[in-house]
ZAPA-576216 format. One record per residue (C-alpha): x, y, z; residue in three letters. Coordinates in Angstrom, 3 decimals. Each point is the difference from the previous one (the first is absolute). Example, Ala and Ser with C-alpha at 12.3 -4.5 7.8 and 13.67 -1.06 7.14 Angstrom:
REM residues 2
<node X="12.300" Y="-4.500" Z="7.800" r="ALA"/>
<node X="1.370" Y="3.440" Z="-0.660" r="SER"/>
//
This chain:
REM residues 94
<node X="231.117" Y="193.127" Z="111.395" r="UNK"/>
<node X="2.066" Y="-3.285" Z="0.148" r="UNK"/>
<node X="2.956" Y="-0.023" Z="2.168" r="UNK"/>
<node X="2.116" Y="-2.977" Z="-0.116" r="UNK"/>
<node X="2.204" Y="-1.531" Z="2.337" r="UNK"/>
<node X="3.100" Y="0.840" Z="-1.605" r="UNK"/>
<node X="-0.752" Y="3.441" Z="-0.063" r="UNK"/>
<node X="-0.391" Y="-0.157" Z="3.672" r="UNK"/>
<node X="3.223" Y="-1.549" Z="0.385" r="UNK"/>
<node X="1.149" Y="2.981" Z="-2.056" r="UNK"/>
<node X="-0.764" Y="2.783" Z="1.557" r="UNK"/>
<node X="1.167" Y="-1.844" Z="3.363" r="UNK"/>
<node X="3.113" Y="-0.279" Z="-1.207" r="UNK"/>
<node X="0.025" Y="3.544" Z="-0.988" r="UNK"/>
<node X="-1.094" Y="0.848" Z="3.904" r="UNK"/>
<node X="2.219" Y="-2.361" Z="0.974" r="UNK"/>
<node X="-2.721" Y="-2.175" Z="2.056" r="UNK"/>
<node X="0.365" Y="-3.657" Z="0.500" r="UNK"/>
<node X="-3.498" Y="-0.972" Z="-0.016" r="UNK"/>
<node X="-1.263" Y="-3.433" Z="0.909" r="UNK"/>
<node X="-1.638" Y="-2.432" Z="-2.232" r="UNK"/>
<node X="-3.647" Y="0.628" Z="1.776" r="UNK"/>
<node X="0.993" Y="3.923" Z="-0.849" r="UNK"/>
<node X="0.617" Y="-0.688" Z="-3.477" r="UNK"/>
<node X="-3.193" Y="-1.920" Z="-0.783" r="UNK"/>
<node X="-2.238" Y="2.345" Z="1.924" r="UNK"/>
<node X="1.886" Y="3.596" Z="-1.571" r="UNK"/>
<node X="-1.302" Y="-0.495" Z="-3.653" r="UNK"/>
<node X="-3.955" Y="0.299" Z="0.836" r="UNK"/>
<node X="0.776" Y="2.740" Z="2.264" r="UNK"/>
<node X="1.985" Y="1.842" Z="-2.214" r="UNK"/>
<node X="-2.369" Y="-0.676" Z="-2.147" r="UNK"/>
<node X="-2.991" Y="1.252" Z="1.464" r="UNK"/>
<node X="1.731" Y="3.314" Z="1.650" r="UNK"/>
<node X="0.978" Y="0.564" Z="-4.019" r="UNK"/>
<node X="-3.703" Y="-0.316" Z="-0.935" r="UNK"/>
<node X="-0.981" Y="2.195" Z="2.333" r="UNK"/>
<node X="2.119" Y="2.819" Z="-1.387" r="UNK"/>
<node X="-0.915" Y="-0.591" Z="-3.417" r="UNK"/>
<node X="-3.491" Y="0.075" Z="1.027" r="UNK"/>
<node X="0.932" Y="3.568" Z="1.210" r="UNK"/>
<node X="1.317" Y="0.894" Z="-3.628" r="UNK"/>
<node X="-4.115" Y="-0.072" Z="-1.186" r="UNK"/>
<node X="-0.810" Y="2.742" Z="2.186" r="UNK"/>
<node X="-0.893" Y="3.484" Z="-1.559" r="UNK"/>
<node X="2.396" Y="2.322" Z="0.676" r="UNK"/>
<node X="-0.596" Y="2.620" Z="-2.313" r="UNK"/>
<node X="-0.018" Y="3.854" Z="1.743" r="UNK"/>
<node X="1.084" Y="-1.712" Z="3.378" r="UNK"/>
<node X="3.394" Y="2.189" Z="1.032" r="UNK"/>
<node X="3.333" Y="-2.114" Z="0.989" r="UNK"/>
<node X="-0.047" Y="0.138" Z="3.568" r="UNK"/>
<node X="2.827" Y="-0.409" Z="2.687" r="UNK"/>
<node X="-2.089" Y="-0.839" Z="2.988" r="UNK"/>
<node X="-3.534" Y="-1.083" Z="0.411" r="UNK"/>
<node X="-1.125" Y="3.272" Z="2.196" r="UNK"/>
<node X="1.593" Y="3.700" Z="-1.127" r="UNK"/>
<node X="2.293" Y="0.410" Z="2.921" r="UNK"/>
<node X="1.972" Y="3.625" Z="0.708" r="UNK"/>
<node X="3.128" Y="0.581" Z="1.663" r="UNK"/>
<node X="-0.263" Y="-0.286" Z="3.737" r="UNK"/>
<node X="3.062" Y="1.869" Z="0.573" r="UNK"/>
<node X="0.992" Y="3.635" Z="0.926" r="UNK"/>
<node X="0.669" Y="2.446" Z="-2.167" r="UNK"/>
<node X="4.171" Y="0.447" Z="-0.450" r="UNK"/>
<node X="0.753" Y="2.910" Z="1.342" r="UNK"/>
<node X="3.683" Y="1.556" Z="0.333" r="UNK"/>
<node X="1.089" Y="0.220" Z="3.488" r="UNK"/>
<node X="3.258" Y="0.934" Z="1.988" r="UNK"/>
<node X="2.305" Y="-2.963" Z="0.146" r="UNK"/>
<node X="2.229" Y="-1.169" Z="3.069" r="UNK"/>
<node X="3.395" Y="1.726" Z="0.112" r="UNK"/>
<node X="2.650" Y="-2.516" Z="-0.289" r="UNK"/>
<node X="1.365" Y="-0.022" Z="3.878" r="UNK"/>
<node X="-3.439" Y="-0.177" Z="1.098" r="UNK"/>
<node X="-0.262" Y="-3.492" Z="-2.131" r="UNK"/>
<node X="3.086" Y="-1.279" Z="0.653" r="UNK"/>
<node X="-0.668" Y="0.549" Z="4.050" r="UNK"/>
<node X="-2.341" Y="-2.791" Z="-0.423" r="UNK"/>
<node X="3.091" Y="-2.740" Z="-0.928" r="UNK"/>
<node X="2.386" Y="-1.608" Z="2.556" r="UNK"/>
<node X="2.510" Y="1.095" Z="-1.602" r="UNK"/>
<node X="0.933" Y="2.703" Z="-3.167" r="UNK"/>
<node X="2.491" Y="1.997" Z="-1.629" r="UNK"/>
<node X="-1.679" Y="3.197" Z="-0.550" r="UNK"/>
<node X="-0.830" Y="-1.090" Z="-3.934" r="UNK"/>
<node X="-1.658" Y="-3.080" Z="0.651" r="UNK"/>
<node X="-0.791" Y="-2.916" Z="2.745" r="UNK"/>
<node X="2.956" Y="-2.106" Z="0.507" r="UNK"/>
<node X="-0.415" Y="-4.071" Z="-0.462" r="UNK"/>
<node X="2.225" Y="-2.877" Z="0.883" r="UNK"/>
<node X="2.060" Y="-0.762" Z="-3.187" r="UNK"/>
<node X="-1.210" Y="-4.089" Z="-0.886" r="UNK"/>
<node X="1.922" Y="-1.749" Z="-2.860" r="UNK"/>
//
């Protein structure tokens, strides 16, 4: 795939990079290359292979979520420097 210099200057523009005049010469070929790669991927044989998410079938380390009693609300609020028996009280900041 051919990747010209304008193009580069492009999608800079679009990332909003200022890139250097050494950048700009060197970009194309490696744009280039990294495109040929992936359409050098598109030849591959997919057929019967199932979409996958991750390379190795993970499960869920977590615990299992299970209902317990919660904190009553004075015993939470005991925690704060300072409350109103609702809620913890905070400096008012405009």
């Amino acid at each position: 795939m051919n990747i010209t210099v304008k193009e580069v200057e492009h999608v800079a523009k679009l990332a909003n990079l200022n890139l250097s005049e050494e950048e700009l010469a060197t970009f194309p070929g490696q744009l280039a290359s990294i495109l040929g790669y992936a359409a050098k991927l598109d030849e591959l044989d997919t057929e019967g292979v199932a979409p996958t998410t991750h390379a190795f079938s993970n499960k869920n380390a977590f615990r299992e979520d299970v209902m317990k009693e919660s904190l009553k609300r004075h015993e939470a609020l005991a925690n704060g420097p300072s409350e109103n028996g609702e809620a913890f009280v905070v400096p008012k900041i405009i």
